[in-house]
TIMINU-206037 format. One record per residue: residue number from 1; residue in one letter; x, y negated, z negated of N, C-alpha, C, CB in turn. Coordinates in nm, 2 decimals. Atoms other than C-alpha are relative to their C-alpha. Glycine has a CB too. Example, Ala and Ser with C-alpha at 12.3 -4.5 7.8 and 13.67 -1.06 7.14 Angstrom:
     i   aa     n_c1     n_c2     n_c3    ca_c1    ca_c2    ca_c3     c_c1     c_c2     c_c3    cb_c1    cb_c2    cb_c3
     1    A     0.09     0.12     0.00     1.23     0.45    -0.78     0.09    -0.12     0.00    -0.10     0.00    -0.12
     2    S    -0.09     0.11     0.00     1.37     0.11    -0.71    -0.08    -0.11    -0.08     0.04    -0.05     0.14
***
This chain:
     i   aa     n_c1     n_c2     n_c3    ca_c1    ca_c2    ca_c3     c_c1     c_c2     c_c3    cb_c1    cb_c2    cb_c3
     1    X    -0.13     0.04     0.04     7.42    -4.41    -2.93     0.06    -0.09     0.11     0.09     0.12    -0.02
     2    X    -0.09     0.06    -0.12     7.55    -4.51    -2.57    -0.11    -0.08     0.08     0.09     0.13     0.11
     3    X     0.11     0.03    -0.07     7.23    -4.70    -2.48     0.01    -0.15     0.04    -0.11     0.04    -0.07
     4    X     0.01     0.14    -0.03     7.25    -5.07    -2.33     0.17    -0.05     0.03    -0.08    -0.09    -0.14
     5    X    -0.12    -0.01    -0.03     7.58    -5.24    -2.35     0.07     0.06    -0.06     0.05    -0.08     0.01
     6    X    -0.13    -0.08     0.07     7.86    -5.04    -2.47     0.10    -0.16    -0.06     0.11     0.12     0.16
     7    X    -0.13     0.07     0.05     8.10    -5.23    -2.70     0.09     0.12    -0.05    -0.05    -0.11    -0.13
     8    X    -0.08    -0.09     0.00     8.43    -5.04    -2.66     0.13    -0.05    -0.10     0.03     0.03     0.14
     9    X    -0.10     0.07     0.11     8.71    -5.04    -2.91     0.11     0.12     0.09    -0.03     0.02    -0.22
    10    X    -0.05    -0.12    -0.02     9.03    -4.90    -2.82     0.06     0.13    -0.04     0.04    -0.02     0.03
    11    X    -0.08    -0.23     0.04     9.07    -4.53    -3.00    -0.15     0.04     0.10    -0.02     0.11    -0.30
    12    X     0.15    -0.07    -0.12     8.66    -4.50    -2.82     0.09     0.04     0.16    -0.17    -0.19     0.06
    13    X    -0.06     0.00    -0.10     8.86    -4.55    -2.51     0.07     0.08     0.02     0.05    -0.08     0.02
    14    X    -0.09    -0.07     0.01     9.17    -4.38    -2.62    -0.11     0.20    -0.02     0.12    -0.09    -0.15
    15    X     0.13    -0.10    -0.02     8.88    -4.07    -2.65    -0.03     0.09     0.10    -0.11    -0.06    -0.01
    16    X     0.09    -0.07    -0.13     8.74    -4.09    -2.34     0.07     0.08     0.07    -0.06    -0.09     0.09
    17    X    -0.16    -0.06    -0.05     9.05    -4.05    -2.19     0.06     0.12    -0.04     0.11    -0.08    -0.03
    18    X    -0.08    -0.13     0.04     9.19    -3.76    -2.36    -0.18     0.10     0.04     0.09    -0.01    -0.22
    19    X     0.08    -0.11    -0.01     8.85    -3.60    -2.35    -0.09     0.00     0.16    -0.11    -0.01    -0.13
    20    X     0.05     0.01    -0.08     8.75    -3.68    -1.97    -0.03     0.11     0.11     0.04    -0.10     0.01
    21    X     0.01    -0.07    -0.11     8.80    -3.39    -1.78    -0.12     0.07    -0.06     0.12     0.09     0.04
    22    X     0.10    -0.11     0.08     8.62    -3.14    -2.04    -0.17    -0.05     0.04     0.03    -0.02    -0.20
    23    X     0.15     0.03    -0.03     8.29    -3.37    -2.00    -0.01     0.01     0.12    -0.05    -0.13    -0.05
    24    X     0.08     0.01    -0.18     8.30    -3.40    -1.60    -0.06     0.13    -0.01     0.12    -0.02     0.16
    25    X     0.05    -0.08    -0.01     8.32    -3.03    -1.64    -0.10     0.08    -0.03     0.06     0.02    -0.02
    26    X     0.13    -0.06     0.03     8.07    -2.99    -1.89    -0.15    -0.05     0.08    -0.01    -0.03    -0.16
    27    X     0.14     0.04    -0.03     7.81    -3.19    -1.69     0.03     0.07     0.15    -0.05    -0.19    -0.01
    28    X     0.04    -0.08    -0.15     7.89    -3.04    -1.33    -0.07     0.16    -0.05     0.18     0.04     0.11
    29    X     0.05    -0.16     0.01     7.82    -2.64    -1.52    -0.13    -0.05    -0.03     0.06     0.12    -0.14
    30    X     0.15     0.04     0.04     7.48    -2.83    -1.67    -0.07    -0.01     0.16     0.00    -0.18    -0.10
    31    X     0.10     0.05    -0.10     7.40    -2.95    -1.31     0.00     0.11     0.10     0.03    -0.14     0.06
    32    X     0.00    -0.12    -0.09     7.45    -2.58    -1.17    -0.15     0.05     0.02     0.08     0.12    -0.07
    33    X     0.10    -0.08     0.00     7.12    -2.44    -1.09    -0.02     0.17    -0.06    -0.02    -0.01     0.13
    34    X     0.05    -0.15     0.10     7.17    -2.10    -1.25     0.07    -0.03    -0.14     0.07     0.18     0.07
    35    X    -0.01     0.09     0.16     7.31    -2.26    -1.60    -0.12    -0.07    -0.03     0.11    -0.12    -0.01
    36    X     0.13     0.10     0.09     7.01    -2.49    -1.61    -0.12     0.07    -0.04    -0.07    -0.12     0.09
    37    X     0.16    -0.15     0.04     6.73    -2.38    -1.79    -0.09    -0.12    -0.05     0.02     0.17    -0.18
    38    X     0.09     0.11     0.01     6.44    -2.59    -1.72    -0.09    -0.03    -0.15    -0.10     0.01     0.12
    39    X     0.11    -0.01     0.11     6.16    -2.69    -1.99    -0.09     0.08     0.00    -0.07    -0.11    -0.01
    40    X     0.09    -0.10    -0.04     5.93    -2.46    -1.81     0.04     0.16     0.08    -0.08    -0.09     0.10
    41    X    -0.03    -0.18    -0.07     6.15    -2.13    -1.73     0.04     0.06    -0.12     0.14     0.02     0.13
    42    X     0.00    -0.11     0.19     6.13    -1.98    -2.10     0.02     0.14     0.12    -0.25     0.01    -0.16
    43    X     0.02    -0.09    -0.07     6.20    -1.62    -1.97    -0.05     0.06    -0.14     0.10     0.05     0.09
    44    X     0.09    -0.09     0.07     5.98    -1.38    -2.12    -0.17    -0.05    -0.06     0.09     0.03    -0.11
    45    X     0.13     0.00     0.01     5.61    -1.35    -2.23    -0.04    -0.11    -0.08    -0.05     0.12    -0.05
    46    X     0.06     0.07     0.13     5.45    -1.63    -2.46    -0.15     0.11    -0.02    -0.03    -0.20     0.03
    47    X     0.15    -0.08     0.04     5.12    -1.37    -2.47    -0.02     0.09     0.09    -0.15    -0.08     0.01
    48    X     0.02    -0.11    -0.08     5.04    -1.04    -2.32    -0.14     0.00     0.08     0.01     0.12    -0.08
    49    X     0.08     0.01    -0.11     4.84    -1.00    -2.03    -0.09     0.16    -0.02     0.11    -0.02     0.15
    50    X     0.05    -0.15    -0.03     4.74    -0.63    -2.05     0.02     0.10    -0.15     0.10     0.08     0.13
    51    X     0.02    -0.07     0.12     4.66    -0.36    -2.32    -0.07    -0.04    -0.12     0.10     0.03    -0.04
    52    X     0.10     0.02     0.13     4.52    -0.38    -2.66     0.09    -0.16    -0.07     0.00     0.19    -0.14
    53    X    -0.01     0.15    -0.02     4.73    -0.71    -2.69    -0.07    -0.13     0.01     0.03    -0.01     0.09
    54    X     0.09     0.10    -0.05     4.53    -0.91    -2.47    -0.12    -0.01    -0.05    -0.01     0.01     0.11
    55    X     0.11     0.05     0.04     4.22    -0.86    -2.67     0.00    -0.02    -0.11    -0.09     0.06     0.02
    56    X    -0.01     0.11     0.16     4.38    -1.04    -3.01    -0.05    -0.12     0.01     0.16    -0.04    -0.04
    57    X     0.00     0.21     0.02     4.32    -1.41    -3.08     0.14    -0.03     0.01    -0.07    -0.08    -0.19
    58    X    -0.10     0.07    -0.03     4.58    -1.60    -2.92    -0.01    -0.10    -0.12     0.00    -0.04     0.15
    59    X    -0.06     0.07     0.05     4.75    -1.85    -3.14    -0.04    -0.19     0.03     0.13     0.07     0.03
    60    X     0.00     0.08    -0.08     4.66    -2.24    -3.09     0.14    -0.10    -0.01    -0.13    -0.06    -0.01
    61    X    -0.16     0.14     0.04     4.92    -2.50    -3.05     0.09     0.05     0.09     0.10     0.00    -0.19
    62    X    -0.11    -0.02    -0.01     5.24    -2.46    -3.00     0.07     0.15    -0.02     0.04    -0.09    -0.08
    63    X    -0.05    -0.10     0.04     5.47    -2.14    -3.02     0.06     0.03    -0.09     0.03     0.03     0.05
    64    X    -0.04    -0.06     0.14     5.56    -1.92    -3.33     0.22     0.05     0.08    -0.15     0.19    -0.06
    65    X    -0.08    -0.07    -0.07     5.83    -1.78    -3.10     0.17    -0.07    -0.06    -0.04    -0.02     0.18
    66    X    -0.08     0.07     0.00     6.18    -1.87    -3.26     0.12     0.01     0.10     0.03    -0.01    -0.10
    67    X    -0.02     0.04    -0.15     6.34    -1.81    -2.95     0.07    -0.07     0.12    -0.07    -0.03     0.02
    68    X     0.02     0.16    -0.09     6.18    -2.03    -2.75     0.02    -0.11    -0.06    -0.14    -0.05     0.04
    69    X    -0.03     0.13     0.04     6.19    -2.28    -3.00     0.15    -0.02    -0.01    -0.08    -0.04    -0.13
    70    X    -0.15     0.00     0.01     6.58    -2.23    -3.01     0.01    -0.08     0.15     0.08     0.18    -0.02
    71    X    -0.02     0.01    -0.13     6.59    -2.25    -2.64    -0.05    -0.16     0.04    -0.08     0.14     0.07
    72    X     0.08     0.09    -0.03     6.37    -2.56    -2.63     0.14    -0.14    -0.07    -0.18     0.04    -0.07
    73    X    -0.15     0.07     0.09     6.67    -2.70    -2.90     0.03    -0.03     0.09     0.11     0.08    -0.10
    74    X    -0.16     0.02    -0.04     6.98    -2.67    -2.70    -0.06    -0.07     0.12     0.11     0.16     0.03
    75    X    -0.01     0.08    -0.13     6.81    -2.78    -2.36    -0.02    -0.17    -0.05    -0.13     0.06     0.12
    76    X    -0.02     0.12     0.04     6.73    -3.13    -2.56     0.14    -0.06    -0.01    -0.05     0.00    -0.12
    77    X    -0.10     0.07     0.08     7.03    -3.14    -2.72     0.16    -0.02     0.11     0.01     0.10    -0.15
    78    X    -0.12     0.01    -0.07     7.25    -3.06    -2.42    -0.04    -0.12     0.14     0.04     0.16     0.04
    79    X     0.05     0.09    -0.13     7.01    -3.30    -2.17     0.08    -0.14    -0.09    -0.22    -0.01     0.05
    80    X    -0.10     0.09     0.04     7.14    -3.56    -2.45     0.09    -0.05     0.01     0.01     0.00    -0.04
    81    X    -0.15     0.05    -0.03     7.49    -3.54    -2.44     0.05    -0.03     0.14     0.09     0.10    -0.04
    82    X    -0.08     0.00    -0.15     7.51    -3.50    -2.08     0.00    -0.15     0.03    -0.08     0.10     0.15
    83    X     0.04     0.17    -0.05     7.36    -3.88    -2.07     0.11    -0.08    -0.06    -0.18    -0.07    -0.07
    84    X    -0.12     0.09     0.08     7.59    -3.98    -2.33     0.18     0.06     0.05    -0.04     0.04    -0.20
    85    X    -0.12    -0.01    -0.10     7.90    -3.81    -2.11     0.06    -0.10     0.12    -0.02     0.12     0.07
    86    X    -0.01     0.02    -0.19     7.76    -3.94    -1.79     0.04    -0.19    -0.05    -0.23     0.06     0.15
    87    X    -0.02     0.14     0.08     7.79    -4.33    -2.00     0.13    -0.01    -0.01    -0.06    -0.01    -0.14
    88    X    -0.17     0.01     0.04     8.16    -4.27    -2.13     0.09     0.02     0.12     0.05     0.13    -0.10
    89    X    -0.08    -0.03    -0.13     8.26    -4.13    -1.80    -0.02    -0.14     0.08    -0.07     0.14     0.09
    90    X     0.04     0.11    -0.06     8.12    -4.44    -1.61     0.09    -0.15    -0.04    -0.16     0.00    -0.02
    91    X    -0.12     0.07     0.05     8.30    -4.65    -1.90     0.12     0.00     0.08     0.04     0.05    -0.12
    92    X    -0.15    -0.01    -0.04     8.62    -4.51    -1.80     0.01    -0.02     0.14     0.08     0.14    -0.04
    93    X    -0.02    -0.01    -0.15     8.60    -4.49    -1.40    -0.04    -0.16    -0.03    -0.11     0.13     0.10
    94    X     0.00     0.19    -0.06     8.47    -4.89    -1.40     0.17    -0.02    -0.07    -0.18    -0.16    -0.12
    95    X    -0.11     0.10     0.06     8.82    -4.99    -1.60     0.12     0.09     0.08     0.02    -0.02    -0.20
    96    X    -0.10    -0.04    -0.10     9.03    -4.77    -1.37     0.09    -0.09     0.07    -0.05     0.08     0.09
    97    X    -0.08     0.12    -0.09     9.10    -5.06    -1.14     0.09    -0.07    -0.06    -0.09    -0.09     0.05
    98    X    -0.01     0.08     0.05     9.20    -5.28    -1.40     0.15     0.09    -0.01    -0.10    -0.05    -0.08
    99    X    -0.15    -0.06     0.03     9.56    -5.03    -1.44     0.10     0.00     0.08     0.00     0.13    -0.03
   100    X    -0.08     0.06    -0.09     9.86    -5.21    -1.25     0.12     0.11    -0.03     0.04    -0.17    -0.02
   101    X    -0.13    -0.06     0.07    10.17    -5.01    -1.25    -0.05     0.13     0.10     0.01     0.01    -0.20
   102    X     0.03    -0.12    -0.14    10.27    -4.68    -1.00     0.02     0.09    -0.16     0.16     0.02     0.18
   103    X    -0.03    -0.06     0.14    10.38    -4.54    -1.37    -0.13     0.03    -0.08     0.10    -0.10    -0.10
   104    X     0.09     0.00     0.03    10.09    -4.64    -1.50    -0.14     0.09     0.02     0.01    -0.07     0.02
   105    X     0.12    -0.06    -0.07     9.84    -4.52    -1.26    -0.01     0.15     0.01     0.00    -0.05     0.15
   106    X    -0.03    -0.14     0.03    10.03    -4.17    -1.24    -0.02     0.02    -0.12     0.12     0.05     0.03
   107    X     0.07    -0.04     0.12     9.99    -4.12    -1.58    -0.15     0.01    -0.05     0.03    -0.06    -0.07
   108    X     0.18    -0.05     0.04     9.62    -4.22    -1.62    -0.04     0.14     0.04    -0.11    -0.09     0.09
   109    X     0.10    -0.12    -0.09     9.52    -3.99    -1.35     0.06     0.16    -0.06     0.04    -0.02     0.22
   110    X    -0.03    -0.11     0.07     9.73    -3.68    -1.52    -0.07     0.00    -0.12     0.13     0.01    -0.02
   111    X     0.08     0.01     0.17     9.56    -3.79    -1.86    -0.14     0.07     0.08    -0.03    -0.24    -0.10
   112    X     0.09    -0.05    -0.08     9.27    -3.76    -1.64    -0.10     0.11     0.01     0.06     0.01     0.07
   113    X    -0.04    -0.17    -0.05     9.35    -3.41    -1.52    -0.03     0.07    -0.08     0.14     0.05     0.03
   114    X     0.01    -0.11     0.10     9.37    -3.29    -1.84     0.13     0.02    -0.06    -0.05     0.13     0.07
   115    X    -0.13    -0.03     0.07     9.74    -3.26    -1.87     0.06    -0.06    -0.14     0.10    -0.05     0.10
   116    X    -0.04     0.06     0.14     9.93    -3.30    -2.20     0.12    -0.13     0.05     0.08     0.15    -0.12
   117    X    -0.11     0.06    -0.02    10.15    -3.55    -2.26     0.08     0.05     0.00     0.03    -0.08    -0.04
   118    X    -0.14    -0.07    -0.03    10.45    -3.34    -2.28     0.04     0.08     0.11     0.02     0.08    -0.08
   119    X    -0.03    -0.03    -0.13    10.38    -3.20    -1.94    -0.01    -0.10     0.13    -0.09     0.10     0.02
   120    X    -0.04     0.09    -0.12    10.34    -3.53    -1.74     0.16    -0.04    -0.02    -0.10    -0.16     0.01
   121    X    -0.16     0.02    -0.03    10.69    -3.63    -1.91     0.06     0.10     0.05     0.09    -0.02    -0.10
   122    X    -0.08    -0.05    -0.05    10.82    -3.32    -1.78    -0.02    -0.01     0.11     0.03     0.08    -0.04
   123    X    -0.02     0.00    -0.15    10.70    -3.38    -1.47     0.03    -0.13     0.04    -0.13     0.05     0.09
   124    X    -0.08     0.09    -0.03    10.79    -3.74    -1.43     0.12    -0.04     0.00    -0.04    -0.04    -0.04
   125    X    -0.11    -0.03     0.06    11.11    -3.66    -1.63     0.05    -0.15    -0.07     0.11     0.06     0.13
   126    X    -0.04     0.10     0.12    11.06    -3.91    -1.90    -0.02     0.06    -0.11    -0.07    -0.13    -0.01
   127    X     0.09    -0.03     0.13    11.03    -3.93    -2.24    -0.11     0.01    -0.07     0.01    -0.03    -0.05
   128    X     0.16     0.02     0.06    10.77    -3.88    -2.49    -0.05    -0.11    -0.01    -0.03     0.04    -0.12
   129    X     0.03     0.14     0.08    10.82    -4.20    -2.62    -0.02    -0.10     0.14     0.16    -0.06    -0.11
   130    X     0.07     0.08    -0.08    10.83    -4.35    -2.28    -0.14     0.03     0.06     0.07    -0.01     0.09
   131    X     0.06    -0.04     0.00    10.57    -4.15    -2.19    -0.17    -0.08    -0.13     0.09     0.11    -0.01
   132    X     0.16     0.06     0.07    10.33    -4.29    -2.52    -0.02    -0.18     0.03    -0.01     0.03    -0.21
   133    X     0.01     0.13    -0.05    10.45    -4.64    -2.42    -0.04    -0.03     0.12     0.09    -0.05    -0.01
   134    X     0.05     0.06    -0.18    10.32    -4.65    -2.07    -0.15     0.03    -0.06     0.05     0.13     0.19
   135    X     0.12    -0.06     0.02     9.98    -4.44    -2.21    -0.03    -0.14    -0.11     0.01     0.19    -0.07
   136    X     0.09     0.11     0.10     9.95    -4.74    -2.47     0.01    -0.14     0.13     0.11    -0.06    -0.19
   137    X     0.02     0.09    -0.14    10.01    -4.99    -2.16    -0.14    -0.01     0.04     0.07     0.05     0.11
   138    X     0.14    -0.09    -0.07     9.74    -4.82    -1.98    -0.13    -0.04    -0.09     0.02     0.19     0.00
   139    X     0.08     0.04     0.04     9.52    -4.89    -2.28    -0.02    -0.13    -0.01     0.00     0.05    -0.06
   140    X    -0.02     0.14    -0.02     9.61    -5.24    -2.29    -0.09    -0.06     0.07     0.11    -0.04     0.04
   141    X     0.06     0.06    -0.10     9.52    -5.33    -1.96    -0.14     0.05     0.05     0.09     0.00     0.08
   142    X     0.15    -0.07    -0.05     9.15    -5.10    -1.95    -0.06    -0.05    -0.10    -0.02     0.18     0.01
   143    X     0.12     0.08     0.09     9.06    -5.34    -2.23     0.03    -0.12     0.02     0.00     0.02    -0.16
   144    X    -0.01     0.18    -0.01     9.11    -5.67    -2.07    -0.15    -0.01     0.09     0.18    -0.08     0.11
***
Protein backbone atom coordinates (compact mmCIF):
# COMPACT_ATOMS: atom_id res chain seq x y z
CA UNK A 1 0.00 0.00 0.00
CA UNK A 2 2.74 2.51 1.43
CA UNK A 3 5.47 1.24 -0.88
CA UNK A 4 7.71 3.77 -3.05
CA UNK A 5 6.48 7.26 -3.14
CA UNK A 6 3.65 8.15 -1.06
CA UNK A 7 1.19 10.48 -2.72
CA UNK A 8 -0.57 12.22 0.30
CA UNK A 9 -3.94 13.85 0.22
CA UNK A 10 -5.05 15.85 2.97
CA UNK A 11 -7.79 13.68 5.14
CA UNK A 12 -4.49 10.73 4.66
CA UNK A 13 -2.61 13.37 6.55
CA UNK A 14 -5.44 14.66 8.57
CA UNK A 15 -5.31 10.50 9.71
CA UNK A 16 -2.02 10.23 10.49
CA UNK A 17 -2.20 12.87 12.75
CA UNK A 18 -5.14 12.01 14.76
CA UNK A 19 -3.91 8.38 14.74
CA UNK A 20 -0.08 8.99 15.45
CA UNK A 21 0.44 8.24 18.91
CA UNK A 22 -1.64 4.81 18.89
CA UNK A 23 0.84 3.52 16.01
CA UNK A 24 4.27 4.75 17.72
CA UNK A 25 2.75 2.80 20.54
CA UNK A 26 1.69 -0.06 18.67
CA UNK A 27 5.23 -0.52 17.00
CA UNK A 28 7.39 0.19 20.21
CA UNK A 29 4.99 -3.09 22.18
CA UNK A 30 5.81 -5.05 18.59
CA UNK A 31 9.59 -4.22 19.12
CA UNK A 32 9.44 -5.52 22.86
CA UNK A 33 11.26 -8.68 23.04
CA UNK A 34 8.73 -10.51 25.15
CA UNK A 35 5.58 -9.42 22.76
CA UNK A 36 7.52 -10.58 19.75
CA UNK A 37 6.98 -13.82 18.63
CA UNK A 38 9.46 -14.81 16.18
CA UNK A 39 8.74 -17.14 12.99
CA UNK A 40 10.69 -19.85 14.76
CA UNK A 41 9.40 -19.71 18.57
CA UNK A 42 5.95 -21.62 17.97
CA UNK A 43 5.67 -22.70 21.63
CA UNK A 44 4.79 -26.13 21.94
CA UNK A 45 5.42 -29.55 20.24
CA UNK A 46 4.97 -29.82 16.34
CA UNK A 47 5.75 -33.95 17.02
CA UNK A 48 6.38 -36.02 20.01
CA UNK A 49 9.62 -37.10 20.93
CA UNK A 50 8.80 -40.00 23.35
CA UNK A 51 6.15 -42.78 23.87
CA UNK A 52 4.00 -44.64 21.54
CA UNK A 53 3.77 -41.19 19.62
CA UNK A 54 7.02 -41.13 18.30
CA UNK A 55 6.65 -44.44 16.56
CA UNK A 56 3.58 -42.94 14.18
CA UNK A 57 4.31 -41.64 10.63
CA UNK A 58 4.98 -38.09 10.98
CA UNK A 59 3.03 -35.89 8.62
CA UNK A 60 5.08 -34.37 5.43
CA UNK A 61 4.94 -30.76 4.58
CA UNK A 62 3.76 -28.24 6.37
CA UNK A 63 1.64 -28.27 9.66
CA UNK A 64 -2.01 -29.44 10.31
CA UNK A 65 -1.72 -27.53 13.58
CA UNK A 66 -4.35 -24.62 13.50
CA UNK A 67 -2.66 -22.97 16.07
CA UNK A 68 0.40 -22.54 14.61
CA UNK A 69 -1.03 -21.68 11.51
CA UNK A 70 -3.09 -18.89 13.42
CA UNK A 71 0.02 -17.75 15.10
CA UNK A 72 2.04 -17.81 11.83
CA UNK A 73 -1.24 -15.31 10.56
CA UNK A 74 -1.01 -12.54 13.02
CA UNK A 75 2.88 -12.41 13.10
CA UNK A 76 2.55 -11.59 9.06
CA UNK A 77 -0.04 -9.57 9.42
CA UNK A 78 1.25 -7.52 12.31
CA UNK A 79 5.12 -7.44 10.70
CA UNK A 80 2.94 -5.73 7.85
CA UNK A 81 1.31 -3.02 9.46
CA UNK A 82 4.14 -2.16 11.60
CA UNK A 83 6.03 -1.31 8.04
CA UNK A 84 3.06 0.45 6.89
CA UNK A 85 2.98 2.59 10.52
CA UNK A 86 6.72 2.98 10.48
CA UNK A 87 5.84 4.82 6.51
CA UNK A 88 2.96 7.13 7.82
CA UNK A 89 4.88 7.97 10.87
CA UNK A 90 8.03 9.00 8.84
CA UNK A 91 5.36 10.91 6.49
CA UNK A 92 4.30 12.96 9.29
CA UNK A 93 7.71 13.58 11.28
CA UNK A 94 9.49 14.83 7.60
CA UNK A 95 6.48 17.69 7.30
CA UNK A 96 6.78 18.71 10.95
CA UNK A 97 9.26 21.34 10.02
CA UNK A 98 7.25 22.80 7.50
CA UNK A 99 4.57 24.18 10.62
CA UNK A 100 5.29 28.05 11.34
CA UNK A 101 3.37 29.42 14.09
CA UNK A 102 4.01 29.04 18.23
CA UNK A 103 -0.03 28.22 18.05
CA UNK A 104 0.56 26.10 15.51
CA UNK A 105 3.36 24.05 16.58
CA UNK A 106 1.66 23.67 20.19
CA UNK A 107 -1.14 22.26 18.76
CA UNK A 108 0.42 19.77 16.38
CA UNK A 109 2.55 18.35 19.09
CA UNK A 110 -0.71 17.92 21.48
CA UNK A 111 -2.54 16.34 18.30
CA UNK A 112 0.58 14.43 18.53
CA UNK A 113 0.26 13.40 22.15
CA UNK A 114 -2.89 12.10 21.65
CA UNK A 115 -4.92 14.88 23.21
CA UNK A 116 -8.47 15.74 22.05
CA UNK A 117 -9.23 18.76 20.65
CA UNK A 118 -11.40 19.90 23.40
CA UNK A 119 -8.62 19.40 25.85
CA UNK A 120 -5.76 21.43 24.04
CA UNK A 121 -8.56 24.37 23.87
CA UNK A 122 -8.96 24.05 27.38
CA UNK A 123 -5.54 24.10 27.96
CA UNK A 124 -4.67 26.87 25.63
CA UNK A 125 -7.98 28.62 26.59
CA UNK A 126 -9.36 28.89 23.13
CA UNK A 127 -12.02 27.87 21.24
CA UNK A 128 -13.06 24.93 19.39
CA UNK A 129 -13.51 26.81 16.45
CA UNK A 130 -10.22 28.50 16.98
CA UNK A 131 -8.89 25.56 17.92
CA UNK A 132 -10.12 23.58 14.34
CA UNK A 133 -8.88 26.70 12.49
CA UNK A 134 -5.34 26.57 13.58
CA UNK A 135 -5.53 22.38 13.28
CA UNK A 136 -6.70 23.18 9.50
CA UNK A 137 -3.70 25.72 9.24
CA UNK A 138 -1.36 23.15 10.38
CA UNK A 139 -2.73 21.05 7.59
CA UNK A 140 -2.25 23.61 5.05
CA UNK A 141 1.16 24.21 5.64
CA UNK A 142 2.31 20.02 6.06
CA UNK A 143 1.01 19.96 2.48
CA UNK A 144 3.09 22.51 0.85
Amino acid sequence: MLTGQIIVTKEDLFQWIENYRWMVETIEEARQPVAKVNNNSYIGAKTAMYGIEATLPKASGGTSDPVYTEVQRRVYSLNYRIKEYEQKIAEVQKRISLVHGDREIEVLHRLLDGDSMRSIGKHMRLSSTTIFRVRNNILIQMMK
